[in-house]
N, C-alpha and C positions, 0 to 999 in steps of 0.2 A: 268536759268531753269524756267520749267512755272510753274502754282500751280494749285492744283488740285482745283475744281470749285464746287465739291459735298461735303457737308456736310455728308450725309449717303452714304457709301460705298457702291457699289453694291455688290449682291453676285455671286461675279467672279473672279475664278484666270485666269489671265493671262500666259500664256505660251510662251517663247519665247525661239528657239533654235537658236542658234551660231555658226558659224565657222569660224575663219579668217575675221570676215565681214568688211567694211569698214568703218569708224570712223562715216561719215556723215551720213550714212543711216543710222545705229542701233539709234544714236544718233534723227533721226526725227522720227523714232519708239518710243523708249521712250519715247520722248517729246508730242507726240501725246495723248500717254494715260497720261500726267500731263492737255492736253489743255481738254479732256473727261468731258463732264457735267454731268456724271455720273463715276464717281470714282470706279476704280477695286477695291475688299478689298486685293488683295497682287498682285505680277509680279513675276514673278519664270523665274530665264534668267540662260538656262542649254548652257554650254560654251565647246564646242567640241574643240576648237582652241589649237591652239602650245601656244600662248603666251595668260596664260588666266589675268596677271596683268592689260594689256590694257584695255581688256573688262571690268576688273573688277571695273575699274577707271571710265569708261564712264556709267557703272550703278548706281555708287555712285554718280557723278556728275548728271545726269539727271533723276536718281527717287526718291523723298522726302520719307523720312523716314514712312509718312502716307499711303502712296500704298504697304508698308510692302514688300519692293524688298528682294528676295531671290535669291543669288548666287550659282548657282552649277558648280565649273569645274569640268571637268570627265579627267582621267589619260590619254584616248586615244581617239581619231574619233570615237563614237558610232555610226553615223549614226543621220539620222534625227529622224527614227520611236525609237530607244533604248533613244534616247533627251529627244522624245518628252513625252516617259511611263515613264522616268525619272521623268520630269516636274510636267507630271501629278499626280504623287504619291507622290510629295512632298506640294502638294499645296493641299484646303485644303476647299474650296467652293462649292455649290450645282455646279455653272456652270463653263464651264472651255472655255476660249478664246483661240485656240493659232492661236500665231500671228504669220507672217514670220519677221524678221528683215527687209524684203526689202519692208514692207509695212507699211501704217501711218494711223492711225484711222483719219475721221471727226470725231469734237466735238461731235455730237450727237449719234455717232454710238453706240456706248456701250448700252445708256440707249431704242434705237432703238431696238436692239436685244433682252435687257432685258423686253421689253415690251413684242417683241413678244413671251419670252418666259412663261411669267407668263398667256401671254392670249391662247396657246398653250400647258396646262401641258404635254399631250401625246405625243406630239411632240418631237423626241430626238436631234433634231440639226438645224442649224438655221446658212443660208447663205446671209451675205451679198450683194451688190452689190460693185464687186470691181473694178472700172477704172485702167488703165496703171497711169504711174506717168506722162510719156510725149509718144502720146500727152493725156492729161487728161479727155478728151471728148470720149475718145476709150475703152469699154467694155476689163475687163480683166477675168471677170468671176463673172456671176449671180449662184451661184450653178454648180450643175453637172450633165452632161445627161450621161449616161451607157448605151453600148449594149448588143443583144442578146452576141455578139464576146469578150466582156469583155474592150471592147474599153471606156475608159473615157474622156468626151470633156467638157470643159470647156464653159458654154452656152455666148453664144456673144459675143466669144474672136474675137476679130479684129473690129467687129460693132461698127459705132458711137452711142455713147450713145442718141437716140430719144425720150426716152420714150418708147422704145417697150417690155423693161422688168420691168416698173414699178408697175405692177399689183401681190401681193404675190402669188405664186406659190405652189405648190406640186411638189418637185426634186427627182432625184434617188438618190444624192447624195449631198454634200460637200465638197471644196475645202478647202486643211490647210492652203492656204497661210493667209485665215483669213474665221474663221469658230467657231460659238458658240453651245458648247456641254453639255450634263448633265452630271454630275460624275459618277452618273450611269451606264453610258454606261460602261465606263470601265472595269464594276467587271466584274471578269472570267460569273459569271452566265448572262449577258447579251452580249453584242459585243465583250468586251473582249479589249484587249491592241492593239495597233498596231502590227503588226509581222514585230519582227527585223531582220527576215533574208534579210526584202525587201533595209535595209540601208538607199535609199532615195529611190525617184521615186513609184508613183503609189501604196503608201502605203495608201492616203484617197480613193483612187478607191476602193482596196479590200477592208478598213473596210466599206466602205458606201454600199458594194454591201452583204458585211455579215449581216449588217443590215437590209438594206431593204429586203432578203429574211427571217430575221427572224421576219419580221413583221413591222419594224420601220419604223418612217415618218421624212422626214425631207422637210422643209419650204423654202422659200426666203422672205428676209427683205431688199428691194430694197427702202427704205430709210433711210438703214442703210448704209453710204456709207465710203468707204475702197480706199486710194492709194496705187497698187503695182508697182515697177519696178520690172516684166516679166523677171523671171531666174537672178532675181541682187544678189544674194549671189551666185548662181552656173556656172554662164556667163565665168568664165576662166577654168571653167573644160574641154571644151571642148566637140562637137559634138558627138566622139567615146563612152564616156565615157558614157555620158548620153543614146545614141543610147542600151548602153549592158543594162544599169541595165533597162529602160522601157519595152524592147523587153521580157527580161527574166522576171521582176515583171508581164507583161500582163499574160503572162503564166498560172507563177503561181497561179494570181487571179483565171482564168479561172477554172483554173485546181481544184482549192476549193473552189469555188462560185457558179461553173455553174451545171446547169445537168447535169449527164454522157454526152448526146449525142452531148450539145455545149461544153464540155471541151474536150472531144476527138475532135473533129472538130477544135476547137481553138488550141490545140494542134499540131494537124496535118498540121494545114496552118501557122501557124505564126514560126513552125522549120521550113516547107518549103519556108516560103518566104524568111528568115534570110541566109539559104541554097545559096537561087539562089541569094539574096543581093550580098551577098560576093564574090560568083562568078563572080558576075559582075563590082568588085571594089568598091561596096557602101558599105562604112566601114566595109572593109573586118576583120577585126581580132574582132570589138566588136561585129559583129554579131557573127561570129560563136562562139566566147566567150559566147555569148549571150544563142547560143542554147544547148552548151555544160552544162554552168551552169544551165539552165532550167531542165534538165533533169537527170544530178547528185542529184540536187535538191528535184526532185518527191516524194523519196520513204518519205520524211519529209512532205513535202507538203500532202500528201496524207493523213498520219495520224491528217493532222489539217482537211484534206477535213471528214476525219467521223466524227467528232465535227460539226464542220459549220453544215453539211447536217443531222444532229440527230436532230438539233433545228429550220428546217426548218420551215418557217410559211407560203409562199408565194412562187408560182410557178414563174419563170424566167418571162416567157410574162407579170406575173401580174404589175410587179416594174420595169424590164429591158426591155431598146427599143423602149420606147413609145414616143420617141421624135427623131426627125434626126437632130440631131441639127449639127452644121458645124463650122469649125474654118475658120475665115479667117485674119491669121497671118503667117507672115513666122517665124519659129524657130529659123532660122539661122542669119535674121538682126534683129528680134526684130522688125520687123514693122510692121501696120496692110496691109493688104491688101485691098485698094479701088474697089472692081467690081462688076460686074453688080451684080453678086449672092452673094453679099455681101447687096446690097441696095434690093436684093428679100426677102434676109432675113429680113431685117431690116422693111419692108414696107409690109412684108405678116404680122407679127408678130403687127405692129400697126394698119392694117386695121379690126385684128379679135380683137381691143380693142375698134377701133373708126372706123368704117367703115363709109366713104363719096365719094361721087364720085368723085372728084378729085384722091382720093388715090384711089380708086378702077382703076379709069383709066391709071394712075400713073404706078399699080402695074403691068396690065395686058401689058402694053407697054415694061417693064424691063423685066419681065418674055420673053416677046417676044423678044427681044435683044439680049438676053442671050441666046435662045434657036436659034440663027440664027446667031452668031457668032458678030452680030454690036456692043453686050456689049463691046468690043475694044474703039469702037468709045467714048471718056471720053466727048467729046461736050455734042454727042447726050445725054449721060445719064444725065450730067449737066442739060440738056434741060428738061426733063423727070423728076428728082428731081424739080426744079422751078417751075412748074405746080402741084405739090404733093400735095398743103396746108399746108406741113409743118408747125408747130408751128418755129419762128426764135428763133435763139439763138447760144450760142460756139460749139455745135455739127453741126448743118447744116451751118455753118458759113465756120466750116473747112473741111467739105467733100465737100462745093462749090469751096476751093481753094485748094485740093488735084485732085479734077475734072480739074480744070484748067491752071492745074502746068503743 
């Protein structure tokens, strides 16, 4: 076990919810916040699993008694969002962390975030920068961008990490796989709990988006930096399954986020696209599970949407939208995608931090690739990356031999 490296405890619970996970990973979760040069003052690990002895063993064994580990099994699967307002009501500091088990703090992160939160009081939350586990140079999520549509993207997911999200930001949102929050937020008189009807999926989407319309700001602390493995506790659930509850939680968010006229509209396309999914064999039973539940669902949904929309502070356009931001990951292997509109992104995003002609010319040539179908060609873009000015190092190292593979 490693040992905690701070003398003064910061003020943060840690939050960690469970299910079934596997020995190794929870195991380098834990151990992460012992390697922290800034010490949580307690861990709170809420334990959804069949067998909660195991879990219960692997928190005794890898969290010292000074991180104040607090154990909750629950009788049945709450879900992640009923975990995670578990967690949080147990614990018992101004800030609150929660962590995914499939992800592992750097040393410095902790006291990263808590900087930025002490130099931010107004600020209610505070996103990391989190890498994939492998490959490690691959953006897993800087914060969150939200649409008018109620769509949440994870900004950079599949991007090598260059430096194009190291500048702190203003987000629509945060990501729970690792995300730093005020306890505040919680009470019913501010954001409130997470809403457990969502179980998993797309439950930071909706509270980040109840947020920012009622006024709230939340950050990026992109030298706070976070390992996750990408859907590693929920990777054997399978595609259907995930497919139902995203399709139906979009929904819902819409449906008590947005204005009337994008929540009827998001309404009307996303049962209609689900509609014609299924029809078409694309997971036919959780889609239309999908839209059945959606809409059994409303008349509940509806009375959380008079709440949300009574405490409104902020029109849709002002906090939702204002960024396009793009994945480029596939869901299905878990891998990032290398292409041209992946390196436009990466290379529009550093030229409006460090504009020079290299990259300017760089950029205009990718963009042109892409918009003419030779982005295919991996030489050419190889070619086109080499000429950049790139700063070297393990990110352009390995998008030169993902180029060339």
């Amino acid at each position: 076990m490693g040992s905690v490296q701070s003398a003064n405890p910061a003020p943060v619970s840690v939050v960690v919810v469970t299910y079934d996970p596997a020995p190794e990973m929870l195991r380098e979760c834990l151990e992460s916040l012992t390697r922290s040069t800034a010490a949580p003052r307690e861990v709170v690990v809420v334990d959804n699993s069949r067998h909660h002895e195991a879990v219960e063993q692997l928190v005794g064994r890898n969290l010292p008694s000074d991180l104040g580990p607090i154990f909750l099994p629950q009788t049945s699967n709450l879900g992640y969002a009923a975990g995670t307002n578990a967690g949080v009501a147990a614990s018992s500091a101004d800030l609150v962390l929660l962590l995914n088990p499939d992800a592992a703090l750097e040393p410095e992160a902790l006291g990263e975030l808590c900087a930025a939160a002490f130099a931010h009081p107004d600020t209610l939350g505070f996103a990391p920068k989190i890498r994939l586990s492998d490959p490690a140079v691959v953006i897993d999520s800087v914060g969150m961008a939200i649409g008018l549509d109620g769509v949440g993207v994870q900004r950079g997911l599949g991007q090598a990490d260059l430096g194009q999200y190291d500048r702190p930001e203003r987000v629509a949102g945060v990501c729970f796989a690792a995300a730093l929050l005020r306890r505040r937020a919680f009470s019913p008189a501010a954001v409130g709990a997470l809403d457990e009807r969502y179980f998993m999926y797309y439950e930071d989407v909706d509270w980040s988006m109840r947020a920012a319309i009622m006024g709230e700001e939340f950050r990026t602390v992109p030298r706070a930096a976070v390992r996750h493995l990408h859907s590693g506790s929920t990777r054997s659930l399978g595609q259907g399954f995930k497919h139902r509850l995203i399709q139906r939680n979009l929904i819902w968010s819409a449906v008590k986020n947005l204005e009337a006229e994008g929540a009827l509209r998001v309404l009307a396309r996303r049962s209609s696209a689900n509609l014609k999914w299924a029809a078409a064999g694309r997971h036919s039973a959780p889609a239309l599970r999908a839209v059945a539940e959606a809409w059994l669902g409303l008349s509940g949904v509806m009375l959380s949407r008079r709440d949300v929309q009574r405490r409104r502070r902020r029109r849709d356009r002002e906090v939702l939208g204002l960024e396009d931001a793009q994945v480029f990951f596939d869901s299905e292997t878990y891998q990032p995608a290398v292409t041209a509109a992946a390196l436009v992104a990466a290379a529009g995003r550093l030229f409006a931090l460090a504009p020079t002609p290299a990259l300017e010319s760089s950029l205009l040539r990718l963009r042109s690739a892409e918009a003419t179908g030779l982005g295919r060609d991996r030489a050419l873009l190889a070619e086109i990356l080499e000429g950049a000015g790139l700063p070297e190092g393990p990110a352009l190292s390995w998008l030169e031999a993902e180029l060339s593979a």
